[in-house]
N, C-alpha and C positions, 0 to 999 in steps of 0.2 A: 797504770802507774799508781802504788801507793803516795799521797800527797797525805802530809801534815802540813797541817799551818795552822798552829796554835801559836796565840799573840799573848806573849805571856805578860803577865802585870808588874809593872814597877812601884815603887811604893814612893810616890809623891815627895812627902814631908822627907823620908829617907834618902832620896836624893836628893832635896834642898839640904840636908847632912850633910851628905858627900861634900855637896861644894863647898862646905861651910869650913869644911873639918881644914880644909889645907887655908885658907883665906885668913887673911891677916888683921887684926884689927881699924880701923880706922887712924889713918895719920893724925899727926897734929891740928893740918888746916882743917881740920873736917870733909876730905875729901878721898874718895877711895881711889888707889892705882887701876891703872886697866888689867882686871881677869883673864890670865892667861890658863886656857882652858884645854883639855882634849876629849874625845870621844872614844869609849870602849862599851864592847860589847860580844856575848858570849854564844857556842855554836857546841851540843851536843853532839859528837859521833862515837862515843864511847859504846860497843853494843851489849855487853854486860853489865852497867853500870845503871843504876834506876834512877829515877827521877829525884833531881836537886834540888834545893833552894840557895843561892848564891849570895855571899855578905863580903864586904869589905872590913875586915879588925877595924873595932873601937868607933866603928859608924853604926853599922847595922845590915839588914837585908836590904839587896838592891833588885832581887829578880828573883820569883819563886816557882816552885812546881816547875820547873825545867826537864824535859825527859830527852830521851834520843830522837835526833831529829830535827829538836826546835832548836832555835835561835834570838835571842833577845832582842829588843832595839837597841839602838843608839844610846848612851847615858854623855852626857857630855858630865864631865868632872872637873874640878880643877886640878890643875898639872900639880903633881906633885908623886911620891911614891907609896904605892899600894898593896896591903897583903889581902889577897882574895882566896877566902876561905868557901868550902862545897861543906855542906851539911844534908843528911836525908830532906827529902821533902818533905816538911809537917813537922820536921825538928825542934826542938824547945830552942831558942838561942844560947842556952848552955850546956848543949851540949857539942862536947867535942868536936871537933872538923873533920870528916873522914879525907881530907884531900886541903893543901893550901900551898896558895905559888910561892912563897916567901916576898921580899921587897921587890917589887914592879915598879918602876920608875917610869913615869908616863910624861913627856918632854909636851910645849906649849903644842897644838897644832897636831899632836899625832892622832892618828885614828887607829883601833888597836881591835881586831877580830883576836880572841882568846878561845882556842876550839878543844874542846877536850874532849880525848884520844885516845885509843889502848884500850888494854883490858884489864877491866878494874880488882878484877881475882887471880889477877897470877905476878909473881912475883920476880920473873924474867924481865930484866935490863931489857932485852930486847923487842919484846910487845906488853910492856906492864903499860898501866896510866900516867899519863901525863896529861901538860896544859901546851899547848902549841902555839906561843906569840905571834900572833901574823899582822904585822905593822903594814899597814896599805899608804900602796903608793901607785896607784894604775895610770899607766900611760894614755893618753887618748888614743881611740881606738881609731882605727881607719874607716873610710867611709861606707854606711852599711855592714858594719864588724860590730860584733860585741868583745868586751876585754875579758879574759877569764885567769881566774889565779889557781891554779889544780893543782890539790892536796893529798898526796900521796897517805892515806891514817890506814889501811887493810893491814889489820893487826898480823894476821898470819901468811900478806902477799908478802914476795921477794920483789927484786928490785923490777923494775919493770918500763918497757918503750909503749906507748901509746901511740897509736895508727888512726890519725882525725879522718873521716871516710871508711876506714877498714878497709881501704885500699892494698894492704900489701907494702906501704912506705913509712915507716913512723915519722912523725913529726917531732914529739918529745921523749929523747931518749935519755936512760938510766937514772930514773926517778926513783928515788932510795927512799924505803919506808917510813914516813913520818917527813921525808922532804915535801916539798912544792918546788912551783915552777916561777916562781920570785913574783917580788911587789908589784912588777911593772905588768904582771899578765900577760898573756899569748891574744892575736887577737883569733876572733874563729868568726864564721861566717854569720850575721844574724838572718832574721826572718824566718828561717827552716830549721827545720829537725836535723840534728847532725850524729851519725854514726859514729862511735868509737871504740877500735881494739883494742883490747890490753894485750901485748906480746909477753911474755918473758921465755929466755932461754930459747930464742930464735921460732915460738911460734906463739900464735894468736891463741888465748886460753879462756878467753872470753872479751862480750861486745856488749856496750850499752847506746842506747838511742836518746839521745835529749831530746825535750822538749823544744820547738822553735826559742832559738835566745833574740831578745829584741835588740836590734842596732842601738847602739849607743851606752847599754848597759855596763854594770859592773857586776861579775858574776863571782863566788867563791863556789867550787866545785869540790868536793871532797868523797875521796872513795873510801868506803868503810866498810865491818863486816871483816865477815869469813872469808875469804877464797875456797875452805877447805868444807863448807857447807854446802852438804849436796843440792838441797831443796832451793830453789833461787830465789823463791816467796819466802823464806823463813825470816821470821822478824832479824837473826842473826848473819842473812845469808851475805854475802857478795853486792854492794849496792855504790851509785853514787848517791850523794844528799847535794842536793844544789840550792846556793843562798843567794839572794841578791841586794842588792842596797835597803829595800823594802823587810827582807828577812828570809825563812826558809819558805821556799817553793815548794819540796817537798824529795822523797827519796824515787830516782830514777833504777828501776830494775836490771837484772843483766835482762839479753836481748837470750829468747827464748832458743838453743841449738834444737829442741825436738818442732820448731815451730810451723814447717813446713815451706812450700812453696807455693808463690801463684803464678797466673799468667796474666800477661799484659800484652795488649796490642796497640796502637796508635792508628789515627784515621784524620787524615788532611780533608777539611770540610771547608776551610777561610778562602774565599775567592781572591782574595788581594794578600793574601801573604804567600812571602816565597817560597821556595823550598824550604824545609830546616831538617837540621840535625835534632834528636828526643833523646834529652841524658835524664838521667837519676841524679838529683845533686848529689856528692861525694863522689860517684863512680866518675870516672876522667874518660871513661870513654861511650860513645853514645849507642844507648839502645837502639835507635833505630835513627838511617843514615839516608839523604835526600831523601824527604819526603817529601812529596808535590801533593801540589792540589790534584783533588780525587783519588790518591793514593791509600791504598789502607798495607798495613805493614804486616807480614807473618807474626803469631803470640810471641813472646819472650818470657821464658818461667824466668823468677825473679824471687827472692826469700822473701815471705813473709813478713813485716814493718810496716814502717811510714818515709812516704816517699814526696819530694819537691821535685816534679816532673818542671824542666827547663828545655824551651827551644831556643836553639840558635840558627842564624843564617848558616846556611851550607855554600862550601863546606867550611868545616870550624872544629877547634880543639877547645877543651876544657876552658883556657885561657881566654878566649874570644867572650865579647860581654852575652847576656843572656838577653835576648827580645822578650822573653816574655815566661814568666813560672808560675805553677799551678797554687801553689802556697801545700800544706803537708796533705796526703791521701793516703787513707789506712787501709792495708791489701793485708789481706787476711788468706791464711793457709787455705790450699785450691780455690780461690776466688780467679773466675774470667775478668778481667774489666778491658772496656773498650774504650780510651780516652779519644774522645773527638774534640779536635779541632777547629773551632767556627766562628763565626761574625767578619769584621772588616777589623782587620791591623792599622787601618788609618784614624779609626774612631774614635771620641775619646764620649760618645753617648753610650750613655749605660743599655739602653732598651740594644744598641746592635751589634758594642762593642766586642772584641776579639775574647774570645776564652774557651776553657777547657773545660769536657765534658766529660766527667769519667763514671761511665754506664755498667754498673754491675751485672755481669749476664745471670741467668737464671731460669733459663729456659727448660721446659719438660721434655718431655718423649713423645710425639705425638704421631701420628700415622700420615700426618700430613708436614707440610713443611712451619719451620716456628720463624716468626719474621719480629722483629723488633724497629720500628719506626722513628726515626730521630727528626724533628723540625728545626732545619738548620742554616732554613732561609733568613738572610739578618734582615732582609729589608719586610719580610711576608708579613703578614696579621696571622693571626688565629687562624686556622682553616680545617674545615671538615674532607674526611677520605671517603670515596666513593670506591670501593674493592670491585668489581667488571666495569665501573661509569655507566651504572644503568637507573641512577637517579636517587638511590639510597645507599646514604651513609653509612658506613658502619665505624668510622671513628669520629667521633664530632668533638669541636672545642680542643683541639691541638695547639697550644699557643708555642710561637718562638722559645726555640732553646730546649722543648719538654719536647718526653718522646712515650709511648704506646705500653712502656712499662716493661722490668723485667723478666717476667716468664712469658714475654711473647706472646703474638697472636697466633694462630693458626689459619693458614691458606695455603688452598689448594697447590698441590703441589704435582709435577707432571705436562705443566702447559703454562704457556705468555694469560697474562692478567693486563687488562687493563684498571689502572688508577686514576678518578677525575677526583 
């Protein structure tokens, strides 16, 4: 994932301006009325468009060196109305404004994301530059959700349904270019990575994968970019930019189509947990289905990403709460991985606690058989392997939870071993 996060510089004194500028003299008694205030603050998606520096008429500069991407802080202002002019970065302050909102009227208490949008060289009404007012008002999110506000800016996308999961079901549909999906936000799941398709015109034309969003946040999402850019790294390609209260996180890529596939398998190792169902968070239905203790499950190719592997008690549908999830794992095009299962479900000590063990395979070619070792006793100590139990070790220092290593040992193969 390309990430910017450049914290751009406000000019102190220039914003003791600002407030200054709308603020009234002092009354008669000598005492000032209470400052009715709002906050605003600005969000680069413009991908033709070079870096700014940002002034409010007859104040001054409030944010400089702005490029695509970034995001200002917070400026609280006094409420009053605003002409916010764009001048090149490095610009003399007289010179000209290549861009200004005209009168902004910022009421007491509003908080005002100003994202600017389009493309700044063409002259088409219908993807030229603009400023997009997004007056926030997010609802509280539900529990373990984060709230998200998704800003349709994809100068040359059409109208478009978004599919949260890329399940095949959209969630938000007919999101018209340069709209959003309103102040109050959507909520989406936090903690994990979450897949998303763009459909238009009844099919999925591309997918992005987020970063895990933290419960409780306030997210600004915004797709920008080309659609029509082949390259998907191109600094102009197809992208979301994701903001949060804090500022920009940084630009979320599309989801690779040449990226390949891996395989996954799952392995019941936990002696006190039940059976479960093993879903992919997004995907509604489960990879792999009663699993029991000492079970190991057939592979399952699966696309290439990052994945919130989630057990549930069996049996069980999407809906049913989740016992337990892996947090995000990054499976890479023909990667084997073998996620075991192990410790005690009842536990809440760390040394023998329940959790998931996702073992990259890597094993050679060997004329003999390749064995990979996993210690997955919760209650064991460290223990050394004796390969026939004739007095010498040949793996020593095994501790809990760790296992013999990817590319495997080699043993004999053709006949019963004993292990002491």
């Amino acid at each position: 994932m390309r990430v910017f996060n450049r914290l751009l510089s406000l000019t102190a004194v220039l914003a003791l301006s600002l407030g200054a500028a709308a603020c009234s003299d002092d009354d008669d008694n000598g005492t000032n009325p209470t400052e009715q205030t709002a906050q605003l603050r600005a969000i680069h998606s413009s991908p033709d468009a070079g870096a700014v520096d940002i002034y409010v008429e007859s104040v001054g500069i409030v944010a400089a060196n702005v490029a695509y991407g970034d995001a200002t802080p917070f400026l609280t202002v006094t409420a009053g109305t605003y002409n916010v002019q764009l001048r090149p970065a490095g610009a003399d302050s007289s010179t000209d404004p290549i861009y200004e909102t005209g009168n902004v009227t910022l009421a007491a208490n509003t908080v005002l994301t100003a994202v600017a949008a389009g493309l700044f060289n063409s002259q088409d009404p219908a993807d030229n530059f603009r400023i997009i007012p997004l007056f926030e008002s997010f609802a509280t999110p539900g529990a373990g959700n984060a709230i998200v506000r998704i800003l349709h800016a994809g100068a040359d996308a059409p109208t478009v349904d978004l599919d949260v999961g890329n399940d095949g079901s959209s969630e938000i549909m007919d999101l018209a270019r340069f709209a959003d999906t309103g102040a109050a936000g959507v909520d989406l799941p936090g903690g994990s990575p979450i897949t998303i398709g763009v459909v238009a015109g009844g099919a999925t034309v591309t997918s992005f994968t987020t970063p895990a969003l933290a419960a409780g946040t306030e997210y600004i999402i915004i797709a920008t970019g080309l659609l029509a850019q082949a390259d998907i790294m191109a600094e102009d390609a197809f992208k979301l930019l994701a903001v949060d209260e804090d500022g920009a996180i940084g630009f979320i890529p599309q989801n690779d189509p040449e990226a390949g596939t891996a395989m996954l398998r799952a392995v019941h190792a936990s002696p006190d947990a039940p059976a479960v169902d093993v879903y992919a968070e997004g995907i509604s239905v489960p990879l792999f289905s009663a699993l029991g203790y000492g079970d190991a499950s057939l592979y399952a190719d699966i696309p290439a990403g990052t994945y919130n592997i989630q057990l549930r008690a069996h049996p069980s549908t999407e809906a049913d709460p989740v016992a337990f999830e892996a947090g995000p794992i990054v499976v890479e095009a023909d990667q084997k991985i073998t996620a075991v299962a192990s410790g005690f479900l009842a536990s809440m000590d760390d040394a023998d606690k329940f959790r998931i063990l996702p073992l990259v395979e890597d094993f050679g070619m060997p004329a003999s058989a390749l064995v990979r070792i996993v210690h997955a006793g919760p209650d064991a100590p460290t223990v050394d392997i004796d390969v026939g139990d004739d007095g010498t070790s040949e793996i020593t220092d095994l501790e809990r939870f760790a296992d013999t290593g990817a590319a495997g040992i080699s043993l004999p193969s053709g006949e019963a071993l004993q292990i002491g």
